[in-house]
C-alpha positions in Angstrom: 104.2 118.0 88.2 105.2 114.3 89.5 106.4 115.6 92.8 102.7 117.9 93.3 100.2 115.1 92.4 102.1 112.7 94.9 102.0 115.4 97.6 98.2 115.7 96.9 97.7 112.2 96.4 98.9 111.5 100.1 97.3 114.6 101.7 94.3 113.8 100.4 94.2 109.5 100.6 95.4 110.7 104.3 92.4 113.0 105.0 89.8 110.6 103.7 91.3 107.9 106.1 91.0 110.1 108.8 87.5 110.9 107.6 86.7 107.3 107.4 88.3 106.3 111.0 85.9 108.9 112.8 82.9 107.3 110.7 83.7 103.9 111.6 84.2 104.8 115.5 80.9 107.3 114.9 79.0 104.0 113.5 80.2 102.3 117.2 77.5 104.6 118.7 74.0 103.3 118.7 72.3 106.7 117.9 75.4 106.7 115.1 75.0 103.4 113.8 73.7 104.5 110.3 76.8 106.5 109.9 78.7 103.4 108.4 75.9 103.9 105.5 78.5 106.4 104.5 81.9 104.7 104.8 81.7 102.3 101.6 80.9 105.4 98.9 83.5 107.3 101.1 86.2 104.9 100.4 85.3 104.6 97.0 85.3 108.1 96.4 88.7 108.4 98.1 89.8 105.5 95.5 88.0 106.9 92.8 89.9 110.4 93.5 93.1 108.8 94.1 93.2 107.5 90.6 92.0 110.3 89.3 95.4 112.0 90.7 97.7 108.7 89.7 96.3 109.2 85.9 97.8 112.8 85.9 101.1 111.1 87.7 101.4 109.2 84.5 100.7 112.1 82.9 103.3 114.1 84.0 105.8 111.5 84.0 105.1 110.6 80.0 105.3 114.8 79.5 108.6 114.6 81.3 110.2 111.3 79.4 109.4 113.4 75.7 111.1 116.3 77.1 113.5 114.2 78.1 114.0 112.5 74.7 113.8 116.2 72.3 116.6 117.9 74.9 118.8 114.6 74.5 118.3 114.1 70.6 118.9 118.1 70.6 122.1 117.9 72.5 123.0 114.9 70.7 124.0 112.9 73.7 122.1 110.7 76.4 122.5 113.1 79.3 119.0 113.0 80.8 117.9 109.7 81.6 115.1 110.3 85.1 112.8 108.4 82.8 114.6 105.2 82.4 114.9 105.5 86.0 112.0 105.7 86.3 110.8 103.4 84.5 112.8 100.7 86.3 112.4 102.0 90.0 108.9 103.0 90.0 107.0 101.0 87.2 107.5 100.7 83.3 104.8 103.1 82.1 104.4 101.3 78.6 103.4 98.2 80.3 99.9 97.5 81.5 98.5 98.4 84.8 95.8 98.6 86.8 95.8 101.8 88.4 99.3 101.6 90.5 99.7 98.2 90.4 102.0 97.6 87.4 101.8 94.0 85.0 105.3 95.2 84.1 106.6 95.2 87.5 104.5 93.7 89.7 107.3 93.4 93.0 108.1 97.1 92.7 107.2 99.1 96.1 104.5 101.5 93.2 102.5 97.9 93.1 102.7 96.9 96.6 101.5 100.2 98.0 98.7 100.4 95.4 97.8 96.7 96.5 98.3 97.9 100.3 95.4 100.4 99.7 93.6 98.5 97.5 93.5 95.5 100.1 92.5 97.6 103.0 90.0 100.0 101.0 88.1 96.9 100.1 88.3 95.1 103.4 87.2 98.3 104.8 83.8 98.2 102.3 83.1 94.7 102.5 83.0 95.0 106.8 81.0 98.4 106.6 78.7 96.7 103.9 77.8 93.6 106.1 77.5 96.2 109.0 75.1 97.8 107.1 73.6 95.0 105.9 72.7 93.9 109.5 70.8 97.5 110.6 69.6 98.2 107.4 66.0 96.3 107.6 65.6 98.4 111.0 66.7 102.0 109.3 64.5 101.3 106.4 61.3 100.5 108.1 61.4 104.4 109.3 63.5 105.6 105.3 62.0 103.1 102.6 64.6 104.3 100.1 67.0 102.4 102.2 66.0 99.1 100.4 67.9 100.9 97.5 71.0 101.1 99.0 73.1 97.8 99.0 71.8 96.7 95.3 72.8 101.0 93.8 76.0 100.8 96.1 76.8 97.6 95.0 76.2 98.5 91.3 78.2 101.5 91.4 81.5 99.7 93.1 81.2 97.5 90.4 80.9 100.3 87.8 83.4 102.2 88.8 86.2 99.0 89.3 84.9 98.2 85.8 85.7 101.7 84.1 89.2 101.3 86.5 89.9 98.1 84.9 89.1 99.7 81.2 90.8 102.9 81.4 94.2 101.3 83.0 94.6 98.2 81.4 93.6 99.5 77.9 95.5 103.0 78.1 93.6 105.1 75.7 93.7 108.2 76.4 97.7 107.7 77.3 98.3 105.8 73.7 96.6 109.4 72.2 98.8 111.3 74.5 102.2 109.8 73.7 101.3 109.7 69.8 100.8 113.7 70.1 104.3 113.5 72.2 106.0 111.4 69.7 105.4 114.1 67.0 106.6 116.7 69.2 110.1 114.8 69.4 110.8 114.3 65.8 110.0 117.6 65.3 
């Protein structure tokens, strides 16, 4: 399962990019200018759908440390350890995080690449946004529903970075997950 969602992850973060790049050089074009209106819920999508595939990466990498645990407590010995590797290659999946970027282990190459996409993701937004914040008066004299669009778009980054925040940080639906797991190993 780990091996899958990473594969996906990275074909998909890849094709969004690709997406976004031919936006960008679209938006270059003066009868194409309005096409950068679409890069900064693009990218947030891609982000949105990105973490939506790291969640099942932690996921499958919690399913995979019980397994672990019930085969080593049924052999009696201490043979399968890819977990605690894991845990102290990629990130320590007990310890807070938001979204990649690990509280736990902050220097690990999992923290740097989720900053490395995070950085340019929001670079990428905040250049489209003033972009579009320079043509927008002009589109919306001819589409008044315009006027809507940096104050929803706006609104909705910060919704969706605020549910990010939430749901990593907090863990909830992993705490309910590894309680459920825990069970399974005693059993």
């Amino acid at each position: 399962m780990n091996f899958r969602y990473h594969a996906l992850f990275f074909r998909q973060i890849n094709f969004w990019i690709a997406v976004t790049v031919v936006l960008l050089v679209a938006s270059l074009l003066e009868t194409l200018r309005a096409a950068i209106l679409l890069v900064p819920p693009l990218v947030l999508y891609a982000a949105m759908q990105g973490a939506f595939h790291f969640h099942y990466i932690v996921f499958a990498r919690r399913f995979a440390r019980a397994l672990e645990r019930k085969l080593n407590q049924l052999n009696g010995d201490h043979a399968l350890i890819a977990h605690e590797l894991e845990d102290a290659y990629l990130f320590p999946l007990d310890a807070p995080r938001f979204v990649g970027f690990s509280l736990g282990n902050p220097a690990a190459f999992f923290s740097t690449i989720t900053l490395h996409y995070g950085i340019a993701g929001t670079l990428v937004i905040v250049l489209a946004l003033y972009r579009a914040w320079q043509i927008l008066p002009a589109l919306a004299a001819s589409f008044p529903p315009l006027e809507f669009y940096l104050p929803a778009l706006c609104g909705w980054l910060a919704a969706n970075t605020a549910y990010l925040v939430w749901y990593f940080i907090f863990q909830r639906d992993e705490h309910a997950i590894e309680q459920r797991l825990a069970q399974l190993v005693k059993e």
